[in-house]
Backbone as CSV, one residue per row, in Angstrom:
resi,resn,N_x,N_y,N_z,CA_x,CA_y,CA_z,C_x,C_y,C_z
1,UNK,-12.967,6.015,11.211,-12.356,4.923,10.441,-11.178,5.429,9.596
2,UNK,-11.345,6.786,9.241,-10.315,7.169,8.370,-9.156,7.539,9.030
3,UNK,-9.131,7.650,10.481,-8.064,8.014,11.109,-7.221,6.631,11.690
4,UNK,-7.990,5.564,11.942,-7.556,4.416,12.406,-6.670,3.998,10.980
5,UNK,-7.095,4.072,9.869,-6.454,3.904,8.805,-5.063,4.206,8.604
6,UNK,-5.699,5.935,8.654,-4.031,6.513,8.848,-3.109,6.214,9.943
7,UNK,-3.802,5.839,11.177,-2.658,5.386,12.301,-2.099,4.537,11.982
8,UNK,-2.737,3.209,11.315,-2.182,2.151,10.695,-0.755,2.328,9.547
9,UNK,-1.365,3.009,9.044,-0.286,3.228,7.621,0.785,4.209,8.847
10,UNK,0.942,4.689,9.781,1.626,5.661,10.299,2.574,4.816,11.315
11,UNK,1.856,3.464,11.760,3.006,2.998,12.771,3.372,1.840,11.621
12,UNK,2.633,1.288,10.409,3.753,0.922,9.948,5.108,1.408,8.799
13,UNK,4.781,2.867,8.851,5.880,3.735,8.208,7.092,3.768,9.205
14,UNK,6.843,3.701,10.464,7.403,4.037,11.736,8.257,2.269,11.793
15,UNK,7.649,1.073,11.609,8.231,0.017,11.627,9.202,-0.287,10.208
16,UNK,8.716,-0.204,9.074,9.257,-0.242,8.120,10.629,0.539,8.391
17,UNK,10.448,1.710,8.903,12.051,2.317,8.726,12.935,2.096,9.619
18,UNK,12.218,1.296,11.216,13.058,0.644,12.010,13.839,-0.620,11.506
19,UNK,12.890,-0.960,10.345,13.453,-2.617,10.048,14.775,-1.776,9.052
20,UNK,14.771,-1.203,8.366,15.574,-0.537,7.450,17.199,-0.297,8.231
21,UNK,16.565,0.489,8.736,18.058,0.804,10.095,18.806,0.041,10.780
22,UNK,17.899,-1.355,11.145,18.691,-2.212,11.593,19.089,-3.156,10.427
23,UNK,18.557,-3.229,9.079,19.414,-3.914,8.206,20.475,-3.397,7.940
24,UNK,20.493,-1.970,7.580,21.681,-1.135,7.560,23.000,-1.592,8.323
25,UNK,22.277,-1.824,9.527,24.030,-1.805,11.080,23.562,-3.219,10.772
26,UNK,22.809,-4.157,10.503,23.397,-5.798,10.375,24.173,-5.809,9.028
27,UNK,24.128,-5.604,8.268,24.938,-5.495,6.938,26.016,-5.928,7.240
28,UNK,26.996,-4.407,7.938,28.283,-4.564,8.026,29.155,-3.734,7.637
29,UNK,28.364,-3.009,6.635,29.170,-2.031,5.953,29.234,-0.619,6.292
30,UNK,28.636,-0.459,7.589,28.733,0.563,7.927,27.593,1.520,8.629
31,UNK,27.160,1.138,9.910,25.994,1.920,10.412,25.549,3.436,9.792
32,UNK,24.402,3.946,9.582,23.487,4.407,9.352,24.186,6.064,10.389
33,UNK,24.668,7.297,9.625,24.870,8.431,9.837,24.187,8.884,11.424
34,UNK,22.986,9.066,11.629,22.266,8.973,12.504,22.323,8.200,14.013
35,UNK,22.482,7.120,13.378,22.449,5.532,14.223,23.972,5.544,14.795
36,UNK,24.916,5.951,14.105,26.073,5.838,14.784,26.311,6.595,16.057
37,UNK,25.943,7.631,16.400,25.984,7.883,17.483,25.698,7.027,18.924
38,UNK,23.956,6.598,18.556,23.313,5.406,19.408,24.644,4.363,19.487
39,UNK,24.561,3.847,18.291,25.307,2.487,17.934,26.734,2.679,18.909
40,UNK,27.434,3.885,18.517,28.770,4.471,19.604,28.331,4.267,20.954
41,UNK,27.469,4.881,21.339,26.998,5.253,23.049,26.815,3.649,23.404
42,UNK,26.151,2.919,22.801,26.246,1.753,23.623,27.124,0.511,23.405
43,UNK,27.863,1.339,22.784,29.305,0.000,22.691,30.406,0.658,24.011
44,UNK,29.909,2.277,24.664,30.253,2.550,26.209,29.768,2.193,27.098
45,UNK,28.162,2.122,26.989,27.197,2.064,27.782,26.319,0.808,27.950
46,UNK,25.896,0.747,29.266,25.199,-0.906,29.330,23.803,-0.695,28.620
47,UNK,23.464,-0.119,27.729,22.586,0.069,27.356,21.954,-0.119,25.523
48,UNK,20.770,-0.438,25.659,20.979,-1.052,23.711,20.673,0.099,22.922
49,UNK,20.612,-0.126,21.780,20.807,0.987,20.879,19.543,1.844,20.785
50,UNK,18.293,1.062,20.730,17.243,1.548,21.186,16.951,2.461,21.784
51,UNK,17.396,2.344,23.209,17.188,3.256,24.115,18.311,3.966,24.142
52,UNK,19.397,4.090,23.537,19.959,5.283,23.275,18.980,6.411,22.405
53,UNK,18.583,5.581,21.309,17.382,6.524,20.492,16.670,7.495,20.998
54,UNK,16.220,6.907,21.979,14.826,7.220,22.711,15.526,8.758,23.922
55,UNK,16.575,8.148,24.477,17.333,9.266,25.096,17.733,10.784,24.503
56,UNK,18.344,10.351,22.989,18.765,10.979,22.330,17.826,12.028,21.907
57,UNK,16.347,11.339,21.102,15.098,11.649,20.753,14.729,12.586,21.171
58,UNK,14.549,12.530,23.023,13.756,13.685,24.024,14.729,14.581,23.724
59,UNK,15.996,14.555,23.959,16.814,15.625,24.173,15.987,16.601,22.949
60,UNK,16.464,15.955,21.644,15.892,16.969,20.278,14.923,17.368,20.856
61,UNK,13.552,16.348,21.073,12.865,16.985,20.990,12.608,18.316,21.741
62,UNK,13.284,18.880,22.963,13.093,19.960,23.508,13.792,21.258,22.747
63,UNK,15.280,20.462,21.817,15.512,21.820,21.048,15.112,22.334,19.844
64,UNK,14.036,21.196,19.180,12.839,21.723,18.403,11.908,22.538,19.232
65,UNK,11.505,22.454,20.204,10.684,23.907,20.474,11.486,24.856,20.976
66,UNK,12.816,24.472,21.672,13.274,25.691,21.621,13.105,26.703,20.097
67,UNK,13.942,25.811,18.945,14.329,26.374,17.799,12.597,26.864,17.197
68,UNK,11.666,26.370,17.754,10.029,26.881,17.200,9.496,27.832,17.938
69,UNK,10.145,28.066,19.162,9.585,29.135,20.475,8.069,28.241,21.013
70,UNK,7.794,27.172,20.751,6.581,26.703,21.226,7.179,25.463,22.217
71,UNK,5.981,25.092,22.928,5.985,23.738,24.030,6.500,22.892,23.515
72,UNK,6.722,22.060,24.022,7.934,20.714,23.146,6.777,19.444,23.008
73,UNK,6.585,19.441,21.953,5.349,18.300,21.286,5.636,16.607,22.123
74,UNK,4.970,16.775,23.191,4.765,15.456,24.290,4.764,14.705,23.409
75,UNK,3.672,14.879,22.632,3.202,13.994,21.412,3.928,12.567,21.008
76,UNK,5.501,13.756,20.424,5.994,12.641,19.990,7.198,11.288,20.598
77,UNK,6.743,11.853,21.911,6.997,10.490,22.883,6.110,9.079,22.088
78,UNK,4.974,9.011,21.118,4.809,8.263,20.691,5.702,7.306,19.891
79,UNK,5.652,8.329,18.767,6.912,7.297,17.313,8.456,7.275,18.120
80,UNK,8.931,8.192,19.578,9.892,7.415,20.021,10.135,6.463,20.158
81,UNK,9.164,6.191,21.389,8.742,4.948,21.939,8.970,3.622,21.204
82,UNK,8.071,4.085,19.851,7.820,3.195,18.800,9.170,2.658,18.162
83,UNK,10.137,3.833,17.829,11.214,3.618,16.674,12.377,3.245,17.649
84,UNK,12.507,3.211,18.933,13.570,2.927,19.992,13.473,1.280,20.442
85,UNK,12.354,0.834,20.623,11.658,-0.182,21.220,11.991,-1.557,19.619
86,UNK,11.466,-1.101,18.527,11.064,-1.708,17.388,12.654,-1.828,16.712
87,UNK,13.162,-1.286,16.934,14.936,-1.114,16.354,15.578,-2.417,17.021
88,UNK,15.287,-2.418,18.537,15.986,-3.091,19.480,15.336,-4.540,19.290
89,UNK,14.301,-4.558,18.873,13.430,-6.091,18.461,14.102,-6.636,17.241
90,UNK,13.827,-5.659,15.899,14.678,-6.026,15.081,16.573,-6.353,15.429
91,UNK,17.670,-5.391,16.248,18.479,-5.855,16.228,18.968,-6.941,17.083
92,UNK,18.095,-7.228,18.249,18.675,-8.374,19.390,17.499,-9.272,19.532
93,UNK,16.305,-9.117,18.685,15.496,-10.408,17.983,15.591,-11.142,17.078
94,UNK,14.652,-10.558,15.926,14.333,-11.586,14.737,15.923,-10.824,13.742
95,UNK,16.431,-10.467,13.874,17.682,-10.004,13.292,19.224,-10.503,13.791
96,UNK,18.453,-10.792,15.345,20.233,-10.873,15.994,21.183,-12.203,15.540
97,UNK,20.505,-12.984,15.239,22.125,-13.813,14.651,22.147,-13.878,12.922
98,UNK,21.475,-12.847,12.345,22.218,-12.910,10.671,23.250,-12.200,10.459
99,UNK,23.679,-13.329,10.165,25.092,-12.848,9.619,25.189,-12.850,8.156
100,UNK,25.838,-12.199,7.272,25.985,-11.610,6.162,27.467,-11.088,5.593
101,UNK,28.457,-12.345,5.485,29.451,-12.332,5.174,30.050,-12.686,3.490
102,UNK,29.353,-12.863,3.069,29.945,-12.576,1.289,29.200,-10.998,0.814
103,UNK,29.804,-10.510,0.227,30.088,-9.397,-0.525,27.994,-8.876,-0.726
104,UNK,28.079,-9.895,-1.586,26.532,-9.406,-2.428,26.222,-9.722,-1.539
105,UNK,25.548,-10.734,-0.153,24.835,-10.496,0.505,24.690,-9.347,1.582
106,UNK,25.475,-9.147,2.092,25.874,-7.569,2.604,25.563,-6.264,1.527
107,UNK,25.664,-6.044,0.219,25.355,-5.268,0.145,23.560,-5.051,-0.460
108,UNK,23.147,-6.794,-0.529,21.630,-6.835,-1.291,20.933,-6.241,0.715
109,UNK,21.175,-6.562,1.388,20.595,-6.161,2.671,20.965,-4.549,2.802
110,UNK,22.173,-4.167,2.492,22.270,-2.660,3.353,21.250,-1.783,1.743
111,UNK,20.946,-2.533,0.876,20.482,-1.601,-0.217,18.703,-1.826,0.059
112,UNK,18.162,-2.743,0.477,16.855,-3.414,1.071,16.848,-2.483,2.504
113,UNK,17.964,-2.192,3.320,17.539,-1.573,4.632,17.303,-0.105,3.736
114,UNK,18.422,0.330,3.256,17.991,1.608,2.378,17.055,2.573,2.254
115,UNK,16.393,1.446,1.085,14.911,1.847,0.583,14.021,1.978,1.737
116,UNK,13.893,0.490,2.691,13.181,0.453,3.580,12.819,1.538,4.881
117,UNK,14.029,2.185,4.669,14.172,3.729,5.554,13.710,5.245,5.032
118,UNK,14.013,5.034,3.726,13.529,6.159,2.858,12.070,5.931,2.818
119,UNK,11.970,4.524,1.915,10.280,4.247,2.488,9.266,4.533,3.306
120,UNK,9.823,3.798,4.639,9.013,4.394,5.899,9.114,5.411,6.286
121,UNK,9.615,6.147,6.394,10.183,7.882,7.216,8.892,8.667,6.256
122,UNK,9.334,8.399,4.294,8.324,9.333,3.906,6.786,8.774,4.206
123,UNK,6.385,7.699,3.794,5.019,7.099,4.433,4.353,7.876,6.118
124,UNK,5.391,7.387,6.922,4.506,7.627,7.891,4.687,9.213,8.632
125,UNK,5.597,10.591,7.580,5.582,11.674,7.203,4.513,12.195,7.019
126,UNK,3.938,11.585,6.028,2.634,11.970,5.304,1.413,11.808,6.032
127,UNK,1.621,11.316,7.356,0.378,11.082,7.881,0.197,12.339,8.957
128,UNK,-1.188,12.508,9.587,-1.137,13.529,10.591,-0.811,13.702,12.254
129,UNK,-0.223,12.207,12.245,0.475,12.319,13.605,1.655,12.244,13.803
130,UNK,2.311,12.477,15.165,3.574,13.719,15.622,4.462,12.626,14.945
131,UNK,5.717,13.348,14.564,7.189,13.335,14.272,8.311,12.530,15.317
132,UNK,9.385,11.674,14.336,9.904,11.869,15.239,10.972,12.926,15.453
133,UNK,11.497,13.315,16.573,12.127,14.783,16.526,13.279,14.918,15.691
134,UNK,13.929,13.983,15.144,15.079,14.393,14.046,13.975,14.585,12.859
135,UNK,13.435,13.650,12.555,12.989,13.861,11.281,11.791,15.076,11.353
136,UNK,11.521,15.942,12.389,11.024,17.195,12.425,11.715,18.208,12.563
137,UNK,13.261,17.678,13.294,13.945,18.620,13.341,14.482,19.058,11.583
138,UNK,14.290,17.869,11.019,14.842,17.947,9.586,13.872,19.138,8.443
139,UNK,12.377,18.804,9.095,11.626,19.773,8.492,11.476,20.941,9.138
140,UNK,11.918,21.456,10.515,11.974,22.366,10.838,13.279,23.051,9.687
141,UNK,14.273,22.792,9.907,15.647,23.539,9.461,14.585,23.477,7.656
142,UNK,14.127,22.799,6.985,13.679,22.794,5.580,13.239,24.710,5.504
143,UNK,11.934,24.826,6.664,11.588,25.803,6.241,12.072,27.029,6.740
144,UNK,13.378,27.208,7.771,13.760,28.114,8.143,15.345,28.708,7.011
145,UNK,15.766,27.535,6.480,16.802,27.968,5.580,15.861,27.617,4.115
146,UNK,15.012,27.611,3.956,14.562,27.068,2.284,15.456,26.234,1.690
147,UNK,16.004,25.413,2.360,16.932,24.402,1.492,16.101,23.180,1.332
148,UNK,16.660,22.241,0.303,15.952,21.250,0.510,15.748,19.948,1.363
149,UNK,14.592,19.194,1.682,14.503,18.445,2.672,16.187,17.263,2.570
150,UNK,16.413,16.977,1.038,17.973,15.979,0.648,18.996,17.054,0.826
151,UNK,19.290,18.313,0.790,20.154,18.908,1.255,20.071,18.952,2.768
152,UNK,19.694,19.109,3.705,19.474,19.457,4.999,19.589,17.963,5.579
153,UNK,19.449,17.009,5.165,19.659,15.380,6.015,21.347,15.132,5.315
154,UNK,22.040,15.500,3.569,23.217,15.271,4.025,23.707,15.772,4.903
155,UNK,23.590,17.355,5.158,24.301,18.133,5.936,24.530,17.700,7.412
156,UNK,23.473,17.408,7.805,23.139,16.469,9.163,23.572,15.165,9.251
157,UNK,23.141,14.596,8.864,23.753,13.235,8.539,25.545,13.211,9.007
158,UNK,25.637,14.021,7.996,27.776,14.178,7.815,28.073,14.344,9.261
159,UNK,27.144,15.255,9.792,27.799,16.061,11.158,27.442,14.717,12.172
160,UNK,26.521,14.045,12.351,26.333,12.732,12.836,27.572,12.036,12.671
161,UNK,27.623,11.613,11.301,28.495,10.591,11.525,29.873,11.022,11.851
162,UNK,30.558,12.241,11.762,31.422,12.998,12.220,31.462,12.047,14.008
163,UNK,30.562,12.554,14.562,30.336,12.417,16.118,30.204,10.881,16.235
164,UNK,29.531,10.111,15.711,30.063,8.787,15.838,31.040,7.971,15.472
165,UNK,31.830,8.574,14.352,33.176,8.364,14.541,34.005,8.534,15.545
166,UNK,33.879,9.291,16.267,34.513,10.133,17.142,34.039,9.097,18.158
167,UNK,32.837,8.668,18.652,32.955,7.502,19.448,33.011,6.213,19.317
168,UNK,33.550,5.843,18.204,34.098,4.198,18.017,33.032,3.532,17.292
169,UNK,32.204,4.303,16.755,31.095,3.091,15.738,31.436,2.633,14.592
170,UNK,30.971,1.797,14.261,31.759,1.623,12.833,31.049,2.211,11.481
171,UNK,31.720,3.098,11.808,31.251,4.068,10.243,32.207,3.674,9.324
172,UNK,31.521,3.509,7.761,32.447,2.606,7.652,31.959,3.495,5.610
173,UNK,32.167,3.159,4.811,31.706,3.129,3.336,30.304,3.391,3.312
174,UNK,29.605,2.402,3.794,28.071,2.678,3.815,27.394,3.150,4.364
175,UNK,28.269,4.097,5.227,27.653,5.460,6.366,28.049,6.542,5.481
176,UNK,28.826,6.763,4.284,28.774,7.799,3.469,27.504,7.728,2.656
177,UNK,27.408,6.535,2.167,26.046,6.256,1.298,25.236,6.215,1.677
178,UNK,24.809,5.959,3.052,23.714,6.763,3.575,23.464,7.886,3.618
179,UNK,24.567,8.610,4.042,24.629,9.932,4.098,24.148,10.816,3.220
180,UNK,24.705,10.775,1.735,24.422,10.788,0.472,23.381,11.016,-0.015
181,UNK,22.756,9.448,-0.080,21.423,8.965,-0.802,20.604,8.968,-0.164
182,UNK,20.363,9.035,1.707,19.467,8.579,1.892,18.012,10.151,1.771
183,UNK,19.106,10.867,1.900,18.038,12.518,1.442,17.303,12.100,0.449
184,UNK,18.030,12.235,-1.081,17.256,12.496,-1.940,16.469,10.891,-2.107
185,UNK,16.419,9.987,-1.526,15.824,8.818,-1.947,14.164,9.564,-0.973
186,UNK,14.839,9.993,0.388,13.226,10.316,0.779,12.443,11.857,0.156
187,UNK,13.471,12.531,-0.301,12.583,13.263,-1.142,11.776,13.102,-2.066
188,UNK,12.339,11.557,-2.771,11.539,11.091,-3.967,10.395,10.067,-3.706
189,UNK,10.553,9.581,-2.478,9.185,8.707,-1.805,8.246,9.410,-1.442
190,UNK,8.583,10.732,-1.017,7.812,11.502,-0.099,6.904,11.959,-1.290
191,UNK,7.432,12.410,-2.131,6.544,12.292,-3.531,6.006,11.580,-3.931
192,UNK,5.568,10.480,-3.989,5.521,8.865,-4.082,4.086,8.708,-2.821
193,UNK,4.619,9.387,-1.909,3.374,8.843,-1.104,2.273,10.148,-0.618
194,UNK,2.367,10.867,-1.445,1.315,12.033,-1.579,0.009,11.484,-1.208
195,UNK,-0.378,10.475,-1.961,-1.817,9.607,-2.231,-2.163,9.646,-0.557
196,UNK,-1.078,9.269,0.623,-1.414,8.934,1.770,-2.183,10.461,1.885
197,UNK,-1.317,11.734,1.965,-2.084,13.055,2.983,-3.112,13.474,1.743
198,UNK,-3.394,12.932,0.812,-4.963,12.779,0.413,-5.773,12.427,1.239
199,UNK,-5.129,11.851,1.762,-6.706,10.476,2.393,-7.230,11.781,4.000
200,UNK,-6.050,13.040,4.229,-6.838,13.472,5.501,-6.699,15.558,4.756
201,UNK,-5.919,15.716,4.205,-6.050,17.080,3.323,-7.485,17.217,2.379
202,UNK,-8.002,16.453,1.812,-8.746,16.209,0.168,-10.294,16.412,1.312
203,UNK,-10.725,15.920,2.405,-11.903,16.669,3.421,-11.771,18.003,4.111
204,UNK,-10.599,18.259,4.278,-10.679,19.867,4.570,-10.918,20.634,3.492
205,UNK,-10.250,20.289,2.555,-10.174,21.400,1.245,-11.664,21.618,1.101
206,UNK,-12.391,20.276,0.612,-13.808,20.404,0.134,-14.735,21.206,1.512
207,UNK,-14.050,21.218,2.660,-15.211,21.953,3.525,-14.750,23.699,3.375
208,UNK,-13.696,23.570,3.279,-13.279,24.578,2.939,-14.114,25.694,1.554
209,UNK,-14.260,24.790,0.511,-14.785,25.143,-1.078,-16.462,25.478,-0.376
210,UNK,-16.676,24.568,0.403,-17.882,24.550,0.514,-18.628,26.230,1.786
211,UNK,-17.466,26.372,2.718,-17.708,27.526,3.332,-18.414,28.718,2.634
């Protein structure tokens, strides 16, 4: 029961930050550091942004085990699946015709997708099933340079949106502020949602005390 729990809280950390991402690129102000690449590739390609994700995704994920020397975590063909599929619902479903053309409404949505990304990413972080491969690739590089988890996503981030500039997305003002904020906002959730890897750390420890 305690694991069905955590799966729960884990695919909806995984939805929450899909809904986030696509408020971000409905806004207007400027797709999401990350996302611009996707968002680029399929303004070439007959293909939706989603499954650019999902393309993109595997690739990492094989140069996280390269960069770990271990097998490349099948695993997280799961939260791909999940965050490629759930992006594309939110942007060419229950999202696809809002439009958001005065000022404050554009920016009360790209500040609501925001949170909603920092939100979910650290939530369903904290739980004990697989990654998705950026955001492992993000904790891989954490513990191989000791930098911090908000230093290591601007750095990344920048170099993203670098490359989706470069293919025609619209990076725009609020692909810097993602860039920016969106590190240290999940460093400070991720703190915030400690209480979750209680719920599967706090039974090992005690069997542990108890050995």
């Amino acid at each position: 029961m305690k694991y069905l729990v955590l799966f729960i809280i884990y695919i909806g950390g995984l939805v929450i930050s899909s809904l986030g991402l696509a408020l971000i690129i409905r806004s207007g102000l400027g797709v999401g550091p990350g996302d611009s690449i996707a968002v680029g590739l399929s303004m070439h390609l007959p293909v939706t942004v989603g499954s650019v994700m999902i393309a993109a995704f595997i690739v990492l994920l094989l140069v996280n085990a390269k960069l770990e020397s271990k097998r490349p975590k099948f695993e997280s063909l799961i939260p791909i699946i999940i965050r490629g599929r759930t992006v594309d619902i939110f942007l060419y479903g229950l999202l696809a015709n809002a439009e958001y053309d005065v000022w404050w409404s554009q920016w009360g949505i790209f500040t609501l997708g925001l949170l909603a990304t920092a939100i979910g990413i650290s939530v369903y972080l904290r739980t004990p099933f697989p990654r998705i491969p950026l955001d492992h690739f993000m904790m891989i590089m954490n513990e191989k340079t000791k930098q911090s988890k908000s230093f290591i996503r601007i750095l990344s981030e920048s170099a993203m949106a670098l490359i989706g500039f470069l293919l025609g997305a619209p990076v725009g003002f609020g692909t810097l502020i993602v860039a920016i904020l969106l590190g240290p906002l999940i460093q400070t959730t991720f703190r915030w949602a400690r209480p979750i890897a209680m719920l599967w750390t706090e039974p090992r420890k005690k069997l542990k005390q108890k050995a």
